[in-house]
MIVO-841809 format. One record per residue (C-alpha): x, y, z; residue number from 1. Coordinates in steps of 0.2 Angstrom, whole numbers, plus 5000, padded with zeros to 4 digits. Example, Ala and Ser with C-alpha at 12.3 -4.5 7.8 and 13.67 -1.06 7.14 Angstrom:
BEGIN
<r><u>5062</u><v>4978</v><w>5039</w><n>1</n></r>
<r><u>5068</u><v>4995</v><w>5036</w><n>2</n></r>
This chain:
BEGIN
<r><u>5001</u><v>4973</v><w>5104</w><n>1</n></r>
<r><u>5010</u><v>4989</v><w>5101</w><n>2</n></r>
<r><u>5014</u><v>4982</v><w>5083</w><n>3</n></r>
<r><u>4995</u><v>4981</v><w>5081</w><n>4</n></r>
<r><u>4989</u><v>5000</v><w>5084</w><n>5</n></r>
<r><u>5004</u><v>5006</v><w>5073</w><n>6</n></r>
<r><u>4999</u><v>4997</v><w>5060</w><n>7</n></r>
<r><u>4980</u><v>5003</v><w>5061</w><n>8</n></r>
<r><u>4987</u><v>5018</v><w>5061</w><n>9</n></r>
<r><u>4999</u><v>5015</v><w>5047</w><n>10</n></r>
<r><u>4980</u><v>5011</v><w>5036</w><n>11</n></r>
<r><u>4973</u><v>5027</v><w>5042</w><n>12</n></r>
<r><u>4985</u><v>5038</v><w>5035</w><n>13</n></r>
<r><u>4988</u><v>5028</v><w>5020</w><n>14</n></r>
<r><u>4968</u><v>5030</v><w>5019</w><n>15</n></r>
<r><u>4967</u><v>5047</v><w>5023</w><n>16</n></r>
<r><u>4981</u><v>5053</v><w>5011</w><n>17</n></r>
<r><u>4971</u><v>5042</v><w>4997</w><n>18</n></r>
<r><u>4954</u><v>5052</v><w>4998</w><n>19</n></r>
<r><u>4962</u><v>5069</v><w>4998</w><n>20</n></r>
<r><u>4970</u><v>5061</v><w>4981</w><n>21</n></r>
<r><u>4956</u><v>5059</v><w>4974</w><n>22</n></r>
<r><u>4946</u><v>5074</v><w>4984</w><n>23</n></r>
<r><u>4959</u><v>5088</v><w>4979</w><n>24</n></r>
<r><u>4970</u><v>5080</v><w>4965</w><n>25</n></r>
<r><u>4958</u><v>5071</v><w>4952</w><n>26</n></r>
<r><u>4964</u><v>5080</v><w>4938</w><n>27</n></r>
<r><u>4982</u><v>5074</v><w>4940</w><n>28</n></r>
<r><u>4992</u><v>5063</v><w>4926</w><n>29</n></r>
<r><u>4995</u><v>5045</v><w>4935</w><n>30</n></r>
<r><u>5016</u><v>5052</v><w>4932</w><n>31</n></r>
<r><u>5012</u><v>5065</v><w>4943</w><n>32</n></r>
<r><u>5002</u><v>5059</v><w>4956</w><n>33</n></r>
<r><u>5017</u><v>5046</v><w>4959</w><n>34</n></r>
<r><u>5032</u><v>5060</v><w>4958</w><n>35</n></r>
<r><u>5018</u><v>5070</v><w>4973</w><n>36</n></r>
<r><u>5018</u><v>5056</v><w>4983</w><n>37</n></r>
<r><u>5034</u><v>5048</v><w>4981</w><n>38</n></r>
<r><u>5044</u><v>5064</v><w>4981</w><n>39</n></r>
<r><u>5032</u><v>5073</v><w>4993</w><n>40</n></r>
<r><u>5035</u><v>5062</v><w>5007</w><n>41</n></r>
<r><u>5053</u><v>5057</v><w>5002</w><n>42</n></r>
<r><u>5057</u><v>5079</v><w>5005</w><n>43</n></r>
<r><u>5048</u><v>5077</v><w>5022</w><n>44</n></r>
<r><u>5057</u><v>5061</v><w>5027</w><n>45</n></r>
<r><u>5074</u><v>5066</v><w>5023</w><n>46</n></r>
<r><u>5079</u><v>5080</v><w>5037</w><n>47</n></r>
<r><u>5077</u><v>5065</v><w>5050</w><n>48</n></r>
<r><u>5092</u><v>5057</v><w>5042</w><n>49</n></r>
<r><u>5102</u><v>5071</v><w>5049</w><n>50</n></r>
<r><u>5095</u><v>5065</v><w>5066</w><n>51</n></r>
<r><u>5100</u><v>5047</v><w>5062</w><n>52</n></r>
<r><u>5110</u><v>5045</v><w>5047</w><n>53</n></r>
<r><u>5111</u><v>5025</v><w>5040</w><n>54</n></r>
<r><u>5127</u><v>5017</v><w>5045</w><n>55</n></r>
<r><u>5141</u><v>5011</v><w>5032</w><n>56</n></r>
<r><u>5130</u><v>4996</v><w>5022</w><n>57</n></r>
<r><u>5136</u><v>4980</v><w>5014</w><n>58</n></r>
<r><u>5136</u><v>4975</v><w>4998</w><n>59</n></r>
<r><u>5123</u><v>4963</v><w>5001</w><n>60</n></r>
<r><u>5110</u><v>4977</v><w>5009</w><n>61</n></r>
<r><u>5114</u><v>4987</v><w>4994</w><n>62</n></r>
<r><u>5109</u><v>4972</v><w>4983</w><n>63</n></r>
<r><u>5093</u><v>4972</v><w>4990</w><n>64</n></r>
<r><u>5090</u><v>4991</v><w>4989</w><n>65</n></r>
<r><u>5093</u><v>4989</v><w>4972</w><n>66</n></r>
<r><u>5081</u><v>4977</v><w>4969</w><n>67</n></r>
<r><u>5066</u><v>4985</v><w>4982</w><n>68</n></r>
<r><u>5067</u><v>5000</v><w>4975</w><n>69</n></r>
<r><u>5066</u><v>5000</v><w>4955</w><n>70</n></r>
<r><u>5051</u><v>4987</v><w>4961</w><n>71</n></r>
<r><u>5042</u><v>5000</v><w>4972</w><n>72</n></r>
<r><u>5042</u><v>5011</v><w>4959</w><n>73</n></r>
<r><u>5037</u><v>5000</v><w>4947</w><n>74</n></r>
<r><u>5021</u><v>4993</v><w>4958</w><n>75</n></r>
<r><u>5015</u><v>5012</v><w>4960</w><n>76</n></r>
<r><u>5015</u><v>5013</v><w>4940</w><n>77</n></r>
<r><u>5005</u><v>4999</v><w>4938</w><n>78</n></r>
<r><u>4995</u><v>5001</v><w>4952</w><n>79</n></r>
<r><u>4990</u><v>5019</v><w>4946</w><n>80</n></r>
<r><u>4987</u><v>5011</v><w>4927</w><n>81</n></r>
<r><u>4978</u><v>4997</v><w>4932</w><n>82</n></r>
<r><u>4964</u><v>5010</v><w>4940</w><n>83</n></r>
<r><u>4965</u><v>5021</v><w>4925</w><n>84</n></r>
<r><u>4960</u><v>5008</v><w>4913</w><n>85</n></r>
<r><u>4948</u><v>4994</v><w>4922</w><n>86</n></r>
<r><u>4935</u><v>4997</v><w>4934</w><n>87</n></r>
<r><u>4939</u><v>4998</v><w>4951</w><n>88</n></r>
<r><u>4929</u><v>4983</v><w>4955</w><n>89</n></r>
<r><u>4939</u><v>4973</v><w>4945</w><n>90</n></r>
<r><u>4955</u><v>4979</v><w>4949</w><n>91</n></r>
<r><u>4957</u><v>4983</v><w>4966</w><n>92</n></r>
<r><u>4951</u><v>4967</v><w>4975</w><n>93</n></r>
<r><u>4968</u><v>4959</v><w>4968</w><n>94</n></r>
<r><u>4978</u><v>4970</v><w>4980</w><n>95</n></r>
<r><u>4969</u><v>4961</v><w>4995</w><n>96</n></r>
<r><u>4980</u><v>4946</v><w>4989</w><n>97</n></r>
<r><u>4996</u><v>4957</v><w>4996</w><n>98</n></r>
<r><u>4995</u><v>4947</v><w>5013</w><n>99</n></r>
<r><u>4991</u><v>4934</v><w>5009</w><n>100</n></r>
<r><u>5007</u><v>4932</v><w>4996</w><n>101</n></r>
<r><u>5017</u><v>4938</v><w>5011</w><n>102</n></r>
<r><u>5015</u><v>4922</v><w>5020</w><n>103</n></r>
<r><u>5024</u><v>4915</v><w>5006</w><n>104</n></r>
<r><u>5039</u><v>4928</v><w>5003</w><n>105</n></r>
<r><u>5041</u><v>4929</v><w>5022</w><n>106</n></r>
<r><u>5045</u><v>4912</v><w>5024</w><n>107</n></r>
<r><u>5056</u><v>4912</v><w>5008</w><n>108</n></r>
<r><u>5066</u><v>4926</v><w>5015</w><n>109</n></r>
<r><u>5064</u><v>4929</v><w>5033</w><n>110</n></r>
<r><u>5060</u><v>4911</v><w>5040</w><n>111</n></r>
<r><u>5043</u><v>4918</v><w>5045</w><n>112</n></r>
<r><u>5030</u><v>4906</v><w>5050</w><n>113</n></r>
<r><u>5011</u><v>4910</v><w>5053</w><n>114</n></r>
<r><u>5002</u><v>4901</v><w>5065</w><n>115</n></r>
<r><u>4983</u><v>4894</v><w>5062</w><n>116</n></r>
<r><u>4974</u><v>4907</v><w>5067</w><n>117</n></r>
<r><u>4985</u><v>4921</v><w>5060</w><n>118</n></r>
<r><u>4982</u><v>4913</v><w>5041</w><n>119</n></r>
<r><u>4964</u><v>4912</v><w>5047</w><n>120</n></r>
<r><u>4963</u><v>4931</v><w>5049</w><n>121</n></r>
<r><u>4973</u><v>4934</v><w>5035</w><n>122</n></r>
<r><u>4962</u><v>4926</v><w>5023</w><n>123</n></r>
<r><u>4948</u><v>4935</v><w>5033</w><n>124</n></r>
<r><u>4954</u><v>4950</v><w>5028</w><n>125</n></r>
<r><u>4956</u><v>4944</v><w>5010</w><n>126</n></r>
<r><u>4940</u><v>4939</v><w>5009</w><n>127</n></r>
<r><u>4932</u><v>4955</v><w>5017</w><n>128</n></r>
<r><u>4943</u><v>4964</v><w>5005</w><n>129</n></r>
<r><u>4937</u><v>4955</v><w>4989</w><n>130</n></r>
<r><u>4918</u><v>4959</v><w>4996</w><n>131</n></r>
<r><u>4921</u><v>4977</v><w>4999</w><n>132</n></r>
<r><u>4926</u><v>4979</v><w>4978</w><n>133</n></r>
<r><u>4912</u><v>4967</v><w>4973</w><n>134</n></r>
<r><u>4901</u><v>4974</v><w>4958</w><n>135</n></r>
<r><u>4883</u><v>4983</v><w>4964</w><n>136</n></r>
<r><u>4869</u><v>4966</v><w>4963</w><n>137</n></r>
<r><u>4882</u><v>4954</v><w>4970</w><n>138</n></r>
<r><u>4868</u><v>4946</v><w>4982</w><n>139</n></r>
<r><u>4856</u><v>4944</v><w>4968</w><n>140</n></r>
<r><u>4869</u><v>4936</v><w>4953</w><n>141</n></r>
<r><u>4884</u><v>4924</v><w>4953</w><n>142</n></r>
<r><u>4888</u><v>4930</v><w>4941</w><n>143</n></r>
<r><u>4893</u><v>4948</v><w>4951</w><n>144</n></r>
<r><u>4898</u><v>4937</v><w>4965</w><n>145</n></r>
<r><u>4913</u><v>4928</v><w>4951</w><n>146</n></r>
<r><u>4916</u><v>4945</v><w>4940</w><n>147</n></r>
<r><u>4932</u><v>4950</v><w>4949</w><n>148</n></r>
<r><u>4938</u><v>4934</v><w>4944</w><n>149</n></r>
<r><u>4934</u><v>4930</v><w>4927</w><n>150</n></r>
<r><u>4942</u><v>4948</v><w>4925</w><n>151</n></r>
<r><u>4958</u><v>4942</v><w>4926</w><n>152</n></r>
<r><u>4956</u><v>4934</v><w>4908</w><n>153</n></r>
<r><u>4949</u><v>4947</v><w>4900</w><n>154</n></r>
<r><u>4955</u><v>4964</v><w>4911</w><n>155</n></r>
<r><u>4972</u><v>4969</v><w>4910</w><n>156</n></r>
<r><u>4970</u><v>4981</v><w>4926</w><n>157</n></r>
<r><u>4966</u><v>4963</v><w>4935</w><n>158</n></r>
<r><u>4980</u><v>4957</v><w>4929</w><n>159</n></r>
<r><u>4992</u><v>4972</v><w>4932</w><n>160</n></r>
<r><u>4983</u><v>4975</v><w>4951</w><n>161</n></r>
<r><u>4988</u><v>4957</v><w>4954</w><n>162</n></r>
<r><u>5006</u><v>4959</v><w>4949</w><n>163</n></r>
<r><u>5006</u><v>4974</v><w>4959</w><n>164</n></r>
<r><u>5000</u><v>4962</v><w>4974</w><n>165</n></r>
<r><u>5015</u><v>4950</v><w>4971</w><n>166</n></r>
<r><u>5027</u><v>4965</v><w>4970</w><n>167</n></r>
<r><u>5021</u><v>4973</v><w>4985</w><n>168</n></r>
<r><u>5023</u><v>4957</v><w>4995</w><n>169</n></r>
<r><u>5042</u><v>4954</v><w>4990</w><n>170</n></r>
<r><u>5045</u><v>4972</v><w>4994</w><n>171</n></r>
<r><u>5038</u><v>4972</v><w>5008</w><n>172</n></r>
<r><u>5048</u><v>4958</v><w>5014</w><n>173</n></r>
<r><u>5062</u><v>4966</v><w>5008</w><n>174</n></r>
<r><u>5060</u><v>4981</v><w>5018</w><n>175</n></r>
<r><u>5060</u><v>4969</v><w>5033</w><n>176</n></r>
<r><u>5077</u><v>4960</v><w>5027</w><n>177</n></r>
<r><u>5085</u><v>4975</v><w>5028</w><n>178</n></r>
<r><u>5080</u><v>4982</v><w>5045</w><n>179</n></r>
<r><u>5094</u><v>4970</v><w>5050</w><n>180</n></r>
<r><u>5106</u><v>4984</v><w>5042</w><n>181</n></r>
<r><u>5098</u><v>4999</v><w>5045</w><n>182</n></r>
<r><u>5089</u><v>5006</v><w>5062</w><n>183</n></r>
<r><u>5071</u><v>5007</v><w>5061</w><n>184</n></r>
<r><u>5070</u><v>5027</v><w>5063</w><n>185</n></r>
<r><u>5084</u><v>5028</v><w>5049</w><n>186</n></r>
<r><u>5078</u><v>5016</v><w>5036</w><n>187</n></r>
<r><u>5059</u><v>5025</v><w>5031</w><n>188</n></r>
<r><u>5069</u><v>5041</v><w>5027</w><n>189</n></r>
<r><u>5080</u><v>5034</v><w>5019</w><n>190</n></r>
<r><u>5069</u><v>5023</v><w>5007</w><n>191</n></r>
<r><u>5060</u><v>5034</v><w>5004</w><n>192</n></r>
<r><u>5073</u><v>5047</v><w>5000</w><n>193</n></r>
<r><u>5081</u><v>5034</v><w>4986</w><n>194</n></r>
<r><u>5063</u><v>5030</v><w>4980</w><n>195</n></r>
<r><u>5059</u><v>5049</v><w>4978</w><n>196</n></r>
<r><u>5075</u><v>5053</v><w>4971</w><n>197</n></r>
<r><u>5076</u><v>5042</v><w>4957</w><n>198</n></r>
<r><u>5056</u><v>5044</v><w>4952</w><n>199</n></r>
<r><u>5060</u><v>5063</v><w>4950</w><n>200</n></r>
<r><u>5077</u><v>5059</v><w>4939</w><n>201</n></r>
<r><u>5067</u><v>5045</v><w>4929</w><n>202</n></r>
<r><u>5053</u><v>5054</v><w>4926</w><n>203</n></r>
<r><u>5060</u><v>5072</v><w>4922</w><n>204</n></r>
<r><u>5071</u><v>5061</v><w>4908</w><n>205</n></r>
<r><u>5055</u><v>5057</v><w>4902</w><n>206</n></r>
<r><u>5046</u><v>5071</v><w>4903</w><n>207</n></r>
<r><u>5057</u><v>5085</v><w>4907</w><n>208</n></r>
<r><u>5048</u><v>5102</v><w>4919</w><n>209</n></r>
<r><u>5036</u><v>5085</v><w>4927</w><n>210</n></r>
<r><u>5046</u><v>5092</v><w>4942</w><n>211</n></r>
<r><u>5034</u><v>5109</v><w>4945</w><n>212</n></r>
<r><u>5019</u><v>5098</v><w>4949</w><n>213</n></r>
<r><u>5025</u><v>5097</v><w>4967</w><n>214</n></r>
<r><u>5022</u><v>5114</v><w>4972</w><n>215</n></r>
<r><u>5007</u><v>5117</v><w>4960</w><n>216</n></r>
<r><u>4995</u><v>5115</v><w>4974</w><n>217</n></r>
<r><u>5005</u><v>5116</v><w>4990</w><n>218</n></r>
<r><u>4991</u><v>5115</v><w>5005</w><n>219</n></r>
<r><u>4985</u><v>5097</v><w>4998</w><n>220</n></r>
<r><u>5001</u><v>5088</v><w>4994</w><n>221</n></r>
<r><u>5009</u><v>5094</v><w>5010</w><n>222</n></r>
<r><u>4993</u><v>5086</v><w>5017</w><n>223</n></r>
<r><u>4996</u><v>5070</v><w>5010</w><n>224</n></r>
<r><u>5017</u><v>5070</v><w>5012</w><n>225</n></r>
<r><u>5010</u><v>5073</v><w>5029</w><n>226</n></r>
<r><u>5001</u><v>5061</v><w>5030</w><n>227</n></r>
<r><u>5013</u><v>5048</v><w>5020</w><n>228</n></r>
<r><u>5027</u><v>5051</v><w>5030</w><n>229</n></r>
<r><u>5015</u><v>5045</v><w>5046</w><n>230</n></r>
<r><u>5011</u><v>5029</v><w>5036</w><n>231</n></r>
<r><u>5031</u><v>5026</v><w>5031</w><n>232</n></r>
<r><u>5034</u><v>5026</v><w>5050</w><n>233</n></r>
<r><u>5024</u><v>5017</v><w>5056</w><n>234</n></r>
<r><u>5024</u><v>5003</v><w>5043</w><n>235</n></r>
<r><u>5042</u><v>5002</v><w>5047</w><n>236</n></r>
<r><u>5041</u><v>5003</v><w>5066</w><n>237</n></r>
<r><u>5026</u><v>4988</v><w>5065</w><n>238</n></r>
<r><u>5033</u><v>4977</v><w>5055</w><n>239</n></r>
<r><u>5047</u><v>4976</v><w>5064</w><n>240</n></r>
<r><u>5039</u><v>4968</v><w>5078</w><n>241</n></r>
<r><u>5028</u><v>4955</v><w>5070</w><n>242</n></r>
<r><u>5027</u><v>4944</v><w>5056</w><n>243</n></r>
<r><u>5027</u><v>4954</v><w>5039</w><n>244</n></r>
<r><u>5012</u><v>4942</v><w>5035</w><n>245</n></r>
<r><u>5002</u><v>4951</v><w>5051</w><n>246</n></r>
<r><u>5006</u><v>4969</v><w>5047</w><n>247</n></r>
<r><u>5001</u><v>4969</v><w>5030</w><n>248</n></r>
<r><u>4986</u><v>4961</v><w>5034</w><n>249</n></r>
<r><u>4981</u><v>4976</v><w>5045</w><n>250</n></r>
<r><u>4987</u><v>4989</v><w>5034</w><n>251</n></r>
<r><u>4974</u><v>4981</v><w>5022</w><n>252</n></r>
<r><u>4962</u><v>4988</v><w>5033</w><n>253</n></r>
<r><u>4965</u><v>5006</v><w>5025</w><n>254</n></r>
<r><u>4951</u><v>4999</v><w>5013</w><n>255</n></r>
<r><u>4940</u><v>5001</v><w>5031</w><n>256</n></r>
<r><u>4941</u><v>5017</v><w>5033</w><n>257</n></r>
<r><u>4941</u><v>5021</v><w>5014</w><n>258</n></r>
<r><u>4924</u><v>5015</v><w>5017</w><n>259</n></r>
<r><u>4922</u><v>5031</v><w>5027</w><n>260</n></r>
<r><u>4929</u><v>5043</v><w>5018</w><n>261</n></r>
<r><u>4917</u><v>5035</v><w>5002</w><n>262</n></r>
<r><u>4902</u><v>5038</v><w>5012</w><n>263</n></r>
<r><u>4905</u><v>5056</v><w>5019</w><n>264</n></r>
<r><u>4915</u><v>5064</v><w>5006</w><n>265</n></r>
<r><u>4910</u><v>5055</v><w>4989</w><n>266</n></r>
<r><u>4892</u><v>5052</v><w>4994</w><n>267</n></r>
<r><u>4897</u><v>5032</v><w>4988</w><n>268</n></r>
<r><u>4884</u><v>5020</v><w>4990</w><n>269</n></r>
<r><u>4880</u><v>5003</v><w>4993</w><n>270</n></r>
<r><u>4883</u><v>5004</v><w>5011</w><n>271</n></r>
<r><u>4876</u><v>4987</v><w>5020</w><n>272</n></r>
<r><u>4887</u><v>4978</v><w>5008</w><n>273</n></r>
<r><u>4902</u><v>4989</v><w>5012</w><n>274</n></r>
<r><u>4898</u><v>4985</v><w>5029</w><n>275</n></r>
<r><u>4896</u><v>4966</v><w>5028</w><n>276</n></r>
<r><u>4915</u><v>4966</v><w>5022</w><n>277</n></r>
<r><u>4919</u><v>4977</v><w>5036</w><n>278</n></r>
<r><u>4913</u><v>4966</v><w>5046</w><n>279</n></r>
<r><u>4923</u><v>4952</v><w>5040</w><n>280</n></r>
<r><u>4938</u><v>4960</v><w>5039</w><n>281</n></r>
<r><u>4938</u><v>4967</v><w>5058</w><n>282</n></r>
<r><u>4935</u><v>4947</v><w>5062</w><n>283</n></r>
<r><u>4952</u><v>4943</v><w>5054</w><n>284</n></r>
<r><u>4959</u><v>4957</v><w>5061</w><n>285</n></r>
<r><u>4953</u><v>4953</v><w>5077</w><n>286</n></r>
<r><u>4962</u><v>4935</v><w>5075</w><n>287</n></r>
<r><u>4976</u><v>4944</v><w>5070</w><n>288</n></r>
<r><u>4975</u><v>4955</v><w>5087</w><n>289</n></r>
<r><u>4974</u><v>4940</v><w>5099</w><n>290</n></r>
């Protein structure tokens, strides 16, 4: 059960650190909202790697770095276009699928099997997550109910938020691979040091001076690189004790307490229906517990 309440832990941050985005950094470029996170938490990370630097890697661990990596990179560009050019209620039930997709890649790449009532609270959690980011009038039109769906044809953030689903689940298996070559304690500092590293390079080729957004406003991004760094370690610490398909499946959950931080700092609406999903979720995660 320890794998459990480090991986609720691992949604709250990753939750918390999303509502101060949006509270305190709104007015950020999607470029420089992915160099604050990424290069924020990768800084904070990196002194631990004096404390436990990674040993001397094969050439196969570095083959799968070099394919995580550019991917993770990648997912966070489309993730942040897909909200920028479709409505949120078409774009970010696709990420629910993350989970769900993992059962596939874990057993691809790790052997890993889920059990009845795991793929039960999985697609719980999907389903709550898909309810959470219907459109407003859902109850009263089928229309509502189907939208999210029919935007795949016609919405291009559906379709990139679903590719950034698919990506996430392969990285995320990935990460798992390589725990077999790197201690738990060393490998989040030092993903996210390479990830970090080479968003700042790429980007300041790009757009050279991108760099000075990371002290711009110091008291929130140190929040969220707080906050990040608690999510990268416990992500790592999790999934190394449980079926990637499980883990990912609670992190999910960070759309629960998004649901808070809606309601109380956003004054967001629609609040039986968020509660509904919530409820469906916590059923599958429930599953997933037992």
């Amino acid at each position: 059960m320890e794998w459990f309440w480090l991986a609720l832990t691992c949604a709250f941050s990753l939750a918390t650190a999303d509502a101060l985005t949006k509270k305190y950094l709104g007015d950020y470029t999607a470029p420089e909202l992915a160099l604050v996170r990424f290069v924020g938490t990768g800084l904070l990370l990196s002194p631990l790697l004096l404390w436990r630097p990674p040993p001397s890697l094969p050439a196969v661990a570095w083959a799968w770095i070099a394919l995580a990596v550019p991917l993770e990179i990648l997912a966070m560009l489309l993730y942040l276009r897909a909200i920028r050019d479709s409505p949120l209620a078409l774009s970010l039930p696709y990420l629910a699928f993350t989970p769900a997709l993992t059962t596939l890649t874990g057993y691809l790449i790790l052997g890993e099997r889920v059990s009845g009532k795991g793929l039960g609270g999985i697609l719980l959690v999907v389903a709550g997550a898909y309810l959470l980011n219907l459109e407003a009038g859902a109850g009263r039109s089928r229309r509502a109910w189907l939208a999210p769906l029919q935007a795949i044809g016609r919405e291009p953030g559906s379709r990139l938020m679903l590719l950034v689903a698919a990506i996430y689940s392969l990285t995320s298996v990935v990460g798992k691979k390589l725990l077999a070559f790197i201690p738990v304690p060393a490998f989040g500092p030092f993903y996210y040091a390479l990830v970090g590293g080479l968003t700042l390079v790429l980007f300041s080729c790009k757009q050279p001076g991108i760099g000075r957004v990371l002290w711009r406003r110091p008291g929130p991004q140190l929040a969220i690189a707080v906050l990040l760094s608690a999510m990268v370690i416990t992500h790592f610490l999790a999934i190394s004790q449980v079926e990637a398909a499980y883990m990912i499946a609670v992190k999910r959950t960070s759309l629960l307490f998004g649901i808070g931080y809606g309601a109380l700092w956003f004054g967001e609406k629609q609040l039986a229906r968020h509660l509904l999903a919530g409820a469906v979720m916590l059923f599958g995660v429930t599953l997933l517990a037992l």
